[in-house]
MARVEX-934740 format. One record per residue (C-alpha): x, y, z; residue in one letter; residue number from 1. Coordinates in pm, 1 decimal. Layout:
<rs>
<r px="X" py="Y" pz="Z" zavex="a" gumar="NUM"/>
...
</rs>
This chain:
<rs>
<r px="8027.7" py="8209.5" pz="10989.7" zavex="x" gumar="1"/>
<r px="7941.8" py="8039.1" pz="11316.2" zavex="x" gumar="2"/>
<r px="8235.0" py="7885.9" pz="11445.5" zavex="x" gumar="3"/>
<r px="8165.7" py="7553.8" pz="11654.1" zavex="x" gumar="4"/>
<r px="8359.6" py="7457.0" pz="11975.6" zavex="x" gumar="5"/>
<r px="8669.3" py="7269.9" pz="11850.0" zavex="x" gumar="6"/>
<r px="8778.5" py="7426.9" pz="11549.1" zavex="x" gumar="7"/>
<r px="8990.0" py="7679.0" pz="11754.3" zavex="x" gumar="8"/>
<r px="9281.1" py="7589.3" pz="11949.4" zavex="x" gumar="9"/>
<r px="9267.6" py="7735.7" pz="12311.7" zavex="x" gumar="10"/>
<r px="9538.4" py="7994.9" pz="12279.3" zavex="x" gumar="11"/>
<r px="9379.8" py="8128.7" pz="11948.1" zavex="x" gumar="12"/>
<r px="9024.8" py="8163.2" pz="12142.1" zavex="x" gumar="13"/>
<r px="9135.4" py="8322.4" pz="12398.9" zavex="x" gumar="14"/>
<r px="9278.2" py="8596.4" pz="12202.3" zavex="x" gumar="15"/>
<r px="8929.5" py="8627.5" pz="12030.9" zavex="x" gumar="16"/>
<r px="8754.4" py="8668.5" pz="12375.5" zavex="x" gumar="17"/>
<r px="9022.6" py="8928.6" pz="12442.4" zavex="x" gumar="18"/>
<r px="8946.0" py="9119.1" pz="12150.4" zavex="x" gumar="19"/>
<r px="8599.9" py="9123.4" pz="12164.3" zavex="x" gumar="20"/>
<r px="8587.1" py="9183.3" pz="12578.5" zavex="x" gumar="21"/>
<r px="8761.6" py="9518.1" pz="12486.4" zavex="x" gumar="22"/>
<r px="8576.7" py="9546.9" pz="12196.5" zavex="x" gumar="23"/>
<r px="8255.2" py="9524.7" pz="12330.4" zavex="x" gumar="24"/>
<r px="8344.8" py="9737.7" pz="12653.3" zavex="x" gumar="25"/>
<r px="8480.2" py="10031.5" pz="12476.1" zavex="x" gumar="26"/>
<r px="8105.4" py="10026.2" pz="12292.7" zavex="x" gumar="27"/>
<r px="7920.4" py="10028.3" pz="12584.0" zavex="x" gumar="28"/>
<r px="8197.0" py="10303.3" pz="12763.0" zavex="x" gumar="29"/>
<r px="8071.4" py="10500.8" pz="12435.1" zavex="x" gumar="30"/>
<r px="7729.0" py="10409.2" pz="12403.2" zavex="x" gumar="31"/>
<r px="7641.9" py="10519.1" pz="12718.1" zavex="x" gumar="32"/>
<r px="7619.9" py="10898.4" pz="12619.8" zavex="x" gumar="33"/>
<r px="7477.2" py="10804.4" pz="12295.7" zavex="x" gumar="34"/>
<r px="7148.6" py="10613.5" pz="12415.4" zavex="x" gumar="35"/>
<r px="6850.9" py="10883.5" pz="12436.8" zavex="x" gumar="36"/>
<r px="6453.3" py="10808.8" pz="12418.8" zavex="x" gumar="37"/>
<r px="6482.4" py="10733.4" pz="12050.7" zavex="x" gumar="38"/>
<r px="6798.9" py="10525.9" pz="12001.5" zavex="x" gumar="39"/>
<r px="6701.2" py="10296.5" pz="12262.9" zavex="x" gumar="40"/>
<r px="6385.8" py="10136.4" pz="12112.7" zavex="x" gumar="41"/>
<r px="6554.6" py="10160.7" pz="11789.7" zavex="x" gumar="42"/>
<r px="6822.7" py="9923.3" pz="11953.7" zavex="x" gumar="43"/>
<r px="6585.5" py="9680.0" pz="12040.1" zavex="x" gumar="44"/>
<r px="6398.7" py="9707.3" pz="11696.0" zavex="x" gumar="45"/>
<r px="6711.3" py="9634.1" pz="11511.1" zavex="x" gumar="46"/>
<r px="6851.3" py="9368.9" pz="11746.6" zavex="x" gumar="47"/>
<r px="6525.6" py="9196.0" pz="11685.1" zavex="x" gumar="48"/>
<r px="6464.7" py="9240.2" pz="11325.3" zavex="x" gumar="49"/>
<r px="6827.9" py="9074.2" pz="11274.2" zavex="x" gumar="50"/>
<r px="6778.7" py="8831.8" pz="11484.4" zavex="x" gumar="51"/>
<r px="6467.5" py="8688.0" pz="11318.8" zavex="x" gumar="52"/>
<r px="6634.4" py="8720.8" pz="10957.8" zavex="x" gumar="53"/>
<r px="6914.0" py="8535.9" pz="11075.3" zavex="x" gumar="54"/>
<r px="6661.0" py="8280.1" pz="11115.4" zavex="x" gumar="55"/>
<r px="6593.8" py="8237.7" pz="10750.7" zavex="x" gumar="56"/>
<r px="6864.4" py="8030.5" pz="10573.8" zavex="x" gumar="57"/>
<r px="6920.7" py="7952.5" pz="10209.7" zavex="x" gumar="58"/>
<r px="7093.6" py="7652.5" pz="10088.4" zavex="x" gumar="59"/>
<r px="7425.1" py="7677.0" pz="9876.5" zavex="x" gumar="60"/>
<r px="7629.0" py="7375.9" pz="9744.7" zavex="x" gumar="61"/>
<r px="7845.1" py="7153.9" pz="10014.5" zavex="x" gumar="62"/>
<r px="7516.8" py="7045.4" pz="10232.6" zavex="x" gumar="63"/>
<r px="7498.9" py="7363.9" pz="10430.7" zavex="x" gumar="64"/>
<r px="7331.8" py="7730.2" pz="10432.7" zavex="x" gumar="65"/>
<r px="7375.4" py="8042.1" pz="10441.7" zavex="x" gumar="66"/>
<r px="7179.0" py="8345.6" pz="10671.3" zavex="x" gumar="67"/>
<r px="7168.7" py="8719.0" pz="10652.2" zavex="x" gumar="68"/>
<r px="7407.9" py="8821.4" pz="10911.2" zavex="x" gumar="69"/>
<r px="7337.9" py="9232.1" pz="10947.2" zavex="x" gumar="70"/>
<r px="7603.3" py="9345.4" pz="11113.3" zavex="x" gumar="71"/>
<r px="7704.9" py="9660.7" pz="10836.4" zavex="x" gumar="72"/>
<r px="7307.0" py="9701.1" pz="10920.2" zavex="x" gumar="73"/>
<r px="7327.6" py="9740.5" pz="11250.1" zavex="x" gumar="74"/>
<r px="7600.3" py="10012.0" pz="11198.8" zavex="x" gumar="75"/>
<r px="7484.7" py="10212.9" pz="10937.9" zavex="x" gumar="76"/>
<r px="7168.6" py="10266.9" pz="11109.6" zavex="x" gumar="77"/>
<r px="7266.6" py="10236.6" pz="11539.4" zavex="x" gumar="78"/>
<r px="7650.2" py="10340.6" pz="11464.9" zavex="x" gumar="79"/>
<r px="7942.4" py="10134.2" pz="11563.8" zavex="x" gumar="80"/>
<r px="7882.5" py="10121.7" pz="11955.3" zavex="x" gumar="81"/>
<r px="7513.0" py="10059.3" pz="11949.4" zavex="x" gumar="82"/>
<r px="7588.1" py="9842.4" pz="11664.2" zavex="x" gumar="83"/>
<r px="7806.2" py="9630.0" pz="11821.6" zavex="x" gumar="84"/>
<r px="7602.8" py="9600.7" pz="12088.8" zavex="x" gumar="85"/>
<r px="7329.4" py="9477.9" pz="11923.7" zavex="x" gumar="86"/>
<r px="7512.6" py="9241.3" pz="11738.8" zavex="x" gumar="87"/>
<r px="7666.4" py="9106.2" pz="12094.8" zavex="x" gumar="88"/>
<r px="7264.6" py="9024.3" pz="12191.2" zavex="x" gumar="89"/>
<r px="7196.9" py="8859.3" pz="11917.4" zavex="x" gumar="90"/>
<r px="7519.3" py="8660.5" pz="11886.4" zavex="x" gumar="91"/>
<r px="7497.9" py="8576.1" pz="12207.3" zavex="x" gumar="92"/>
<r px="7162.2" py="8468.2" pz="12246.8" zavex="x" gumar="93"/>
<r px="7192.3" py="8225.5" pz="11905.9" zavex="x" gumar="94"/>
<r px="7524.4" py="8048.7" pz="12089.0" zavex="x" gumar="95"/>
<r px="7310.9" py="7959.1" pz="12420.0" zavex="x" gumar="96"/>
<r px="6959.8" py="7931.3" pz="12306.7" zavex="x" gumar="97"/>
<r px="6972.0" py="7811.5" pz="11966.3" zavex="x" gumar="98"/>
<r px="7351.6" py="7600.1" pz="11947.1" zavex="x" gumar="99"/>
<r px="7455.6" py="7846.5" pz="11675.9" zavex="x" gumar="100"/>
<r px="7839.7" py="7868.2" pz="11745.5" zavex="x" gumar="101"/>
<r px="8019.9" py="7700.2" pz="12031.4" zavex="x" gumar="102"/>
<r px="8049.5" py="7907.0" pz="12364.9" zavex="x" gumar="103"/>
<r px="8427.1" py="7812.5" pz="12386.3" zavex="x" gumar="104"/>
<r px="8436.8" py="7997.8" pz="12024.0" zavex="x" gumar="105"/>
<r px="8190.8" py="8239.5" pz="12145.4" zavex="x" gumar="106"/>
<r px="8445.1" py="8529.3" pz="12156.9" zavex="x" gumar="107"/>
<r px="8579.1" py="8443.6" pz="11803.1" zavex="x" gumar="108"/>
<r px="8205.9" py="8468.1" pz="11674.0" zavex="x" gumar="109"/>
<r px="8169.7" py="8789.5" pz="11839.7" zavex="x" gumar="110"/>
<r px="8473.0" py="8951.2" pz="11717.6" zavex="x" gumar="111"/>
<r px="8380.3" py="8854.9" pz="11349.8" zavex="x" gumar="112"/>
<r px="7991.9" py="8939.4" pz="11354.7" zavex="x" gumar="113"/>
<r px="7930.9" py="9183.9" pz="11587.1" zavex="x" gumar="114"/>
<r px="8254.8" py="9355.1" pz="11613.4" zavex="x" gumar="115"/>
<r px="8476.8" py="9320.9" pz="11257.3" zavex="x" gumar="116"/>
<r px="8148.5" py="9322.7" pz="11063.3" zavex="x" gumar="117"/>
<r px="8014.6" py="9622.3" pz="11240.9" zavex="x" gumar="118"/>
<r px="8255.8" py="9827.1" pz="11216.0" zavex="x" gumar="119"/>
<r px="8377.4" py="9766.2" pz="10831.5" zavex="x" gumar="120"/>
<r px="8025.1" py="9830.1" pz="10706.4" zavex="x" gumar="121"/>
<r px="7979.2" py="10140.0" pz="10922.7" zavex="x" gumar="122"/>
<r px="8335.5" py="10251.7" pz="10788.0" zavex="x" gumar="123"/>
<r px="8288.7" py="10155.1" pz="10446.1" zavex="x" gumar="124"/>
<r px="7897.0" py="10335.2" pz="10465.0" zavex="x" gumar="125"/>
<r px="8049.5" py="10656.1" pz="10562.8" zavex="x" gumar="126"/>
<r px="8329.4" py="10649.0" pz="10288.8" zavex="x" gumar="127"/>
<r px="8079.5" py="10570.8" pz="9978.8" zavex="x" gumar="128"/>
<r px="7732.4" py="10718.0" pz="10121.2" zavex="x" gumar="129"/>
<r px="7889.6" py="11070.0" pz="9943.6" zavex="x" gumar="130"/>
<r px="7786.0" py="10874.6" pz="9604.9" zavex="x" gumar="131"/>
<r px="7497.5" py="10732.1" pz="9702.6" zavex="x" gumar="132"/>
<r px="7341.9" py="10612.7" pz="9985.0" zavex="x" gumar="133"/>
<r px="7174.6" py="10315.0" pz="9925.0" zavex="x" gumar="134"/>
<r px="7444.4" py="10242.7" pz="9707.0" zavex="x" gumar="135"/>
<r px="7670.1" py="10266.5" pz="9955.0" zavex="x" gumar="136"/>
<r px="7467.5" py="10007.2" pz="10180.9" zavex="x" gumar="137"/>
<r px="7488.3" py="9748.7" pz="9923.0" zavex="x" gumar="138"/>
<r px="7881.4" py="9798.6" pz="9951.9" zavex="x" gumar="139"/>
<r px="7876.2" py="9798.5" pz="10293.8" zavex="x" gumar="140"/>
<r px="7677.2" py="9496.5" pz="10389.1" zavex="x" gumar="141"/>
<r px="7908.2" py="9290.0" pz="10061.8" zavex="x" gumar="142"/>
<r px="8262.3" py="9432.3" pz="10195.8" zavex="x" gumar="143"/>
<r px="8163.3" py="9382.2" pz="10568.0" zavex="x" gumar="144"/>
<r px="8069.8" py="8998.5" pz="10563.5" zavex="x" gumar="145"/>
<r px="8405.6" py="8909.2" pz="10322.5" zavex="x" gumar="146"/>
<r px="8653.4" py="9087.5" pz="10573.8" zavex="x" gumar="147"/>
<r px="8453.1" py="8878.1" pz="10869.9" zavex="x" gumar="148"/>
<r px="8468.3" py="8594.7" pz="10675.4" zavex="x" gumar="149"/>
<r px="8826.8" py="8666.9" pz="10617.7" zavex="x" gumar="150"/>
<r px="8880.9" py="8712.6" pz="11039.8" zavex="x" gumar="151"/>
<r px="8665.2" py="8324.0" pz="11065.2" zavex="x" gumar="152"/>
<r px="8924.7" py="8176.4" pz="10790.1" zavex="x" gumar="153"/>
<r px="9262.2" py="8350.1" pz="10950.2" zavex="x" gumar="154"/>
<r px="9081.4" py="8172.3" pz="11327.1" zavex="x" gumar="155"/>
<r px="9022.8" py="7796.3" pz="11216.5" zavex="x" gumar="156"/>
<r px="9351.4" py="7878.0" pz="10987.9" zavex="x" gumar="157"/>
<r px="9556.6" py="7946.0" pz="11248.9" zavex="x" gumar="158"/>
<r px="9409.0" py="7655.1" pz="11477.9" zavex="x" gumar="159"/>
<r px="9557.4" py="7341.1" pz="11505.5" zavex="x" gumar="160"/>
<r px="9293.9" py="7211.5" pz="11604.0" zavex="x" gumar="161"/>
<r px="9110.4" py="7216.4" pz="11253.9" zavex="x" gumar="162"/>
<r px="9206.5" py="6982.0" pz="10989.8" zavex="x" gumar="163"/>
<r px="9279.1" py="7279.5" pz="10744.0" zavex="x" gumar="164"/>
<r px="9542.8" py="7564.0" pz="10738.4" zavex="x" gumar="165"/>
<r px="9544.3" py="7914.9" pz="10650.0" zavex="x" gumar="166"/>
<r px="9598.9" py="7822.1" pz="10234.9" zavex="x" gumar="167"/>
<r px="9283.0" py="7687.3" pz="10251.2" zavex="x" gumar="168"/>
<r px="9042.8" py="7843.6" pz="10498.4" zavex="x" gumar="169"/>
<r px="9118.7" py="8180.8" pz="10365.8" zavex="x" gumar="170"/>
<r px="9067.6" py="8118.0" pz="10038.6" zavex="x" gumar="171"/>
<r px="8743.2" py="7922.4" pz="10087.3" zavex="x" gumar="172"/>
<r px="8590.8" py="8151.2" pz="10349.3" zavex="x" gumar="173"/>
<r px="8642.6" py="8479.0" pz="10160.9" zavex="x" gumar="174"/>
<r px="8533.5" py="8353.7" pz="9791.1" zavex="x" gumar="175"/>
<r px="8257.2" py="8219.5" pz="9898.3" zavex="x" gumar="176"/>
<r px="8173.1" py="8511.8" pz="10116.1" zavex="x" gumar="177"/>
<r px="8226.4" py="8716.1" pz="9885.5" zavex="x" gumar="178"/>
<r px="8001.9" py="8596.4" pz="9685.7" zavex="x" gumar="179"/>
<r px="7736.3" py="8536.2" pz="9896.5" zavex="x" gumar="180"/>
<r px="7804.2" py="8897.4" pz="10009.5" zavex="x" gumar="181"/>
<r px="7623.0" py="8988.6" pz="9720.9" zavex="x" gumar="182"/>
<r px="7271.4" py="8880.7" pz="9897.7" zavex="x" gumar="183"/>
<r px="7358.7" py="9052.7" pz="10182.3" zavex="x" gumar="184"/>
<r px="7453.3" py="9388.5" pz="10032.0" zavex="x" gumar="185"/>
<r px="7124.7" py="9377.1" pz="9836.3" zavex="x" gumar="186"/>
<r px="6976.1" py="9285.1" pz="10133.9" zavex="x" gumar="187"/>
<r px="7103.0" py="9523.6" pz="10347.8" zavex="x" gumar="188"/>
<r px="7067.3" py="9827.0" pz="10083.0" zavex="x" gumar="189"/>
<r px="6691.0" py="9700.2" pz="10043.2" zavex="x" gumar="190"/>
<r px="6625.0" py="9709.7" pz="10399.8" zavex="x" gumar="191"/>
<r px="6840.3" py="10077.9" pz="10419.9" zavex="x" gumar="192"/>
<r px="6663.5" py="10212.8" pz="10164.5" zavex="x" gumar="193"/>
<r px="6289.0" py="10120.5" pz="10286.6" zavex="x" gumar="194"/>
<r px="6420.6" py="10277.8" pz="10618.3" zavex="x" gumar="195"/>
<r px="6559.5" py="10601.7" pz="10460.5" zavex="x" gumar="196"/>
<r px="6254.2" py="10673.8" pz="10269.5" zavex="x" gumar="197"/>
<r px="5950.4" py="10569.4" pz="10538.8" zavex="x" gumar="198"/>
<r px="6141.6" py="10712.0" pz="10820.0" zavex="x" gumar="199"/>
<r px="6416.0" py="10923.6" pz="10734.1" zavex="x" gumar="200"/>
<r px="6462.1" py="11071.9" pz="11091.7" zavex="x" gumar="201"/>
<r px="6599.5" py="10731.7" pz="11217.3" zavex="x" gumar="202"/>
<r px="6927.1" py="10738.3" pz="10954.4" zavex="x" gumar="203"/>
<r px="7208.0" py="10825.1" pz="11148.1" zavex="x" gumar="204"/>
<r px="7377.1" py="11127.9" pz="11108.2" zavex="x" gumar="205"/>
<r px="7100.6" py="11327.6" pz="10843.3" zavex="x" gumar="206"/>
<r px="7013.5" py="11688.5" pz="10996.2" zavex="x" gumar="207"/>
<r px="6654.5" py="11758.4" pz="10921.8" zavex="x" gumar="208"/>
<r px="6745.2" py="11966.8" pz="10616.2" zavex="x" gumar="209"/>
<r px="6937.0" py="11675.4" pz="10514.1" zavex="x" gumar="210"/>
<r px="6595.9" py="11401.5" pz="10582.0" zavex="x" gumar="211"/>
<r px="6376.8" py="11597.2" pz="10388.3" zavex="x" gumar="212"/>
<r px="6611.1" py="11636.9" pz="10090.9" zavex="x" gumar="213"/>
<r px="6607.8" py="11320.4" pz="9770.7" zavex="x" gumar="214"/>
<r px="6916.5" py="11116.6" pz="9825.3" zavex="x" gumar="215"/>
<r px="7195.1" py="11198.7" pz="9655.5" zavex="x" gumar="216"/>
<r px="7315.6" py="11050.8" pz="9334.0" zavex="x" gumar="217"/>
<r px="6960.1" py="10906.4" pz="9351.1" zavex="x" gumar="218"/>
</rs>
């Protein structure tokens, strides 16, 4: 999901940075009203906590690995501007500290993990959590990481810069995401679910009649 410097042709990264600049600044426009004496350690906590999973991969076939990326995490629990803001610290931080990503692509990487992924698994959370909450993690984390992956295949696509068009990068980057998705949608409903149950004042939108009640459909 990282995208190195030189897959993307200049025009098409520029676009990304574009996206993600007003992206990211109509988060922290919003996220200003939102951040209150609870919501900002739990920004930090969940910034950090996906920052060190990201640091475990698994191997799949083709020599390289896969990570947890968290994004549909992020939002379910911060909501989308928080979300995307922590996503956008930990993004960032992997491209300059740790050589995760390219800084030329740096905007494309953004726009796919900590804006695209963000937002779909926050959207698709809010649609299915009706059913079932935990659920409707799973779906969110697996539908979340395929559209991104989706976004990363339609950016090297598009670039002629990379050996490959969009036939093939599509296809490749959202079957195999979509598969892997699986992991992260157990993953992410795991982690959701441990979260709901030991501290059920931290989920997003639940009143307190709503925190002490079973989950529904559970």
């Amino acid at each position: 999901m990282h995208i190195p410097d030189g897959f993307l042709d200049p025009r098409v990264a520029g676009l990304f940075w574009l996206g993600s600049g007003v992206a990211i600044g109509l988060a922290v426009r919003r996220a200003r009203g939102e951040l209150g004496d609870e919501r900002t350690p739990l920004l930090g906590v969940v910034a950090a906590g996906i920052f060190a999973a990201q640091m475990l991969n698994w191997p799949i076939p083709g020599g390289t690995s896969a990570h947890f990326v968290g994004g549909a995490f992020a939002g379910i629990l911060l909501g989308p501007s928080l979300g995307v803001l922590a996503m956008t610290a930990v993004v960032t931080i992997q491209a300059f500290v740790f050589g995760d990503g390219g800084i030329v692509a740096l905007g494309a990487n953004l726009f796919a993990m900590a804006v695209v992924d963000v937002l779909v698994g926050y959207a698709l959370f809010r649609a299915c959590r009706g059913v079932h909450e935990t659920g409707a993690a799973a779906i969110a984390g697996w539908g979340a990481i395929t559209v991104s992956a989706l976004v990363v295949g339609l950016g090297v696509g598009f670039s002629s810069a990379f050996a490959y068009a969009v036939g093939t990068t599509v296809p490749i980057m959202v079957v195999g995401h979509a598969l892997l998705g699986l992991v992260e949608g157990a993953i992410t409903a795991a982690v959701y679910g441990y979260v709901a149950d030991a501290r059920p004042d931290l989920v997003l939108g639940r009143s307190a009649d709503e925190a002490a009640a079973p989950e529904v459909g559970a």
